[in-house]
N, C-alpha and C positions, 0 to 999 in steps of 0.2 A: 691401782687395784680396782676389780670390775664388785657389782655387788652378785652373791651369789648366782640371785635370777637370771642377772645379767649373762656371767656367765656361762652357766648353763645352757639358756639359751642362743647364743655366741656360737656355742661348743657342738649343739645339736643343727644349728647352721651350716657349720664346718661340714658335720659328717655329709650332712645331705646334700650339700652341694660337688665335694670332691674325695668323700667316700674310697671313691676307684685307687686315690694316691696316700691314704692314712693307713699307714700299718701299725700305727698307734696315737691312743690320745686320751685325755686330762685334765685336771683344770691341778695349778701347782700354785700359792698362794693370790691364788683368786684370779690368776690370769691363766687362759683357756693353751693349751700347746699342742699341737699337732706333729706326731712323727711323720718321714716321709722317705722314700729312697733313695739314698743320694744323686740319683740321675734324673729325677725329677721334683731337686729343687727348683731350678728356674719355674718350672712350669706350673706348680703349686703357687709359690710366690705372685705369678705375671697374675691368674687366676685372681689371688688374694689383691692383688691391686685393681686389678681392669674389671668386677662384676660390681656391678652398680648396689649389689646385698651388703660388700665387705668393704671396698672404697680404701684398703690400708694404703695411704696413701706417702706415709713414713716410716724411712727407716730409722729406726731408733738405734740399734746396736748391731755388730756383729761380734759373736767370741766364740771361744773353743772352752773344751775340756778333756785333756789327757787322763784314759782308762792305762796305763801303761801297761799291761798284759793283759788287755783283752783285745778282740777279734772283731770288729772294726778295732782303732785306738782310741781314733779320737771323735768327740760330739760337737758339732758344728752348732751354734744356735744363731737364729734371726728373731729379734725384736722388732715387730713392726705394729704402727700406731694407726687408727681410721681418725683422722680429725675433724672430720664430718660427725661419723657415727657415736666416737669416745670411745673407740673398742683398742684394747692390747689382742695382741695373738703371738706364741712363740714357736717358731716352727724350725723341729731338730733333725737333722739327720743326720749317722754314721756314717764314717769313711777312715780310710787308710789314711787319705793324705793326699786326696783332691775331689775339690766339689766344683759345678759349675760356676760362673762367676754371675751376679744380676748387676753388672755396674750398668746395664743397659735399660734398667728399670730405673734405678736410685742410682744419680751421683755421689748421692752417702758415700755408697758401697765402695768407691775408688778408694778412699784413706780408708775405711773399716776390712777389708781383704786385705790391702797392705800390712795391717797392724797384725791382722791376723797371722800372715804370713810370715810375717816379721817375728814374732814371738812364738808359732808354731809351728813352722815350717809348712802350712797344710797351702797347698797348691790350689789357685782358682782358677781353671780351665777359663781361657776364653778372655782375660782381665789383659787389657792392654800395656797395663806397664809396672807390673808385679815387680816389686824391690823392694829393699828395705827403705822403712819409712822414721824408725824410731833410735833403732841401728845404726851403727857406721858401716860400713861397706863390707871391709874386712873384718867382722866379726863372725868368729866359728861358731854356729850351732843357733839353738834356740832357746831361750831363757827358760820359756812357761813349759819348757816338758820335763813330765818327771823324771827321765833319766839325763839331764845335763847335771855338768857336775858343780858340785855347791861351792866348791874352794879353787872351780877350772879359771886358769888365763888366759885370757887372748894376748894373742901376738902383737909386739910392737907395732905403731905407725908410725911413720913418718908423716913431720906439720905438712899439713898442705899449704900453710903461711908460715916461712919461719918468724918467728918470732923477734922484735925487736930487740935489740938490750937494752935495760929499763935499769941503769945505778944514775947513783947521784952524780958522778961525772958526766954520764951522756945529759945531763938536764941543762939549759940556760935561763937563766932568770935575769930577766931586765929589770932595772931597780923603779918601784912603783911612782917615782919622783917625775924619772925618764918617760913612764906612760904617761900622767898626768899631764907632761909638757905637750907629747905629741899630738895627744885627744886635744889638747884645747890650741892645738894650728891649725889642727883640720876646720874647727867647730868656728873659727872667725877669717 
């Protein structure tokens, strides 16, 4: 959490610099957020990395938030850190259900869009190898949206190892006497 001054100033930063891409913005428990288009995330972001004012040089999170009937749906947000400067910034935009990808920016962002994807279904244009990360393969649907269902099943798998049989019959046990003798022929 920034200090007021802080952020404020942070905030009035922001405006002046990329103004042109904020269609909204805030300061929401002491850290500064800027809304933005969803077509120009990356470019807000590269922006928020590459100028030598803002230096955010990490990313700290990627997550969602299901509006489940409203128009976008869902709220994309990025967490990103200046570890030079000590500044937070979170920068949200709306979408249906795909935003660009910045894995090109942040390695982070490879598992953070996965997870995303993985629990939201929300698509990241551009992301080279979108799957499930958290998930098994064949699981239906998306956990984190409000309309999956609370009491739904997924469908059987099949082991991808089967399984040993594991009873007291399959066990052998050498009597501890027999070890002792062996260890000490090797040992002279």
């Amino acid at each position: 959490m920034l200090s007021k001054e802080k952020a404020e100033s942070l905030l009035e930063l922001l405006r002046s610099k990329i103004n042109n891409l904020i269609t909204d913005s805030g300061i929401n428990f002491g850290i500064p957020y800027i809304q933005v288009p969803c077509n120009s995330v990356a470019t807000c972001i590269t922006i928020l990395k590459e100028d030598s004012q803002f230096k955010f040089d990490i990313l700290l999170d990627i997550t969602a938030v299901d509006y489940l009937n409203s128009n976008p749906r869902f709220k994309v947000v990025h967490q990103l850190l200046s570890s030079e400067y000590k500044n937070r910034v979170s920068v949200y935009t709306y979408t249906d259900g795909e935003v660009p990808t910045v894995t090109d920016l942040y390695h982070s962002a490879n598992f953070l869009e996965r997870e995303v994807f993985d629990m939201f279904g929300i698509w990241f244009s551009g992301h080279e190898n979108l799957r499930r990360i958290l998930l098994y393969d064949e699981f239906e649907g998306y956990p984190l949206r409000k309309d999956y269902p609370l009491r739904g099943k997924q469908p059987r798998v099949n082991l991808r190892y089967p399984e040993v049989e594991n009873t007291s019959l399959d066990l052998e046990r050498v009597p501890l006497a027999d070890q002792y003798v062996k260890i000490k022929k090797k040992l002279t």
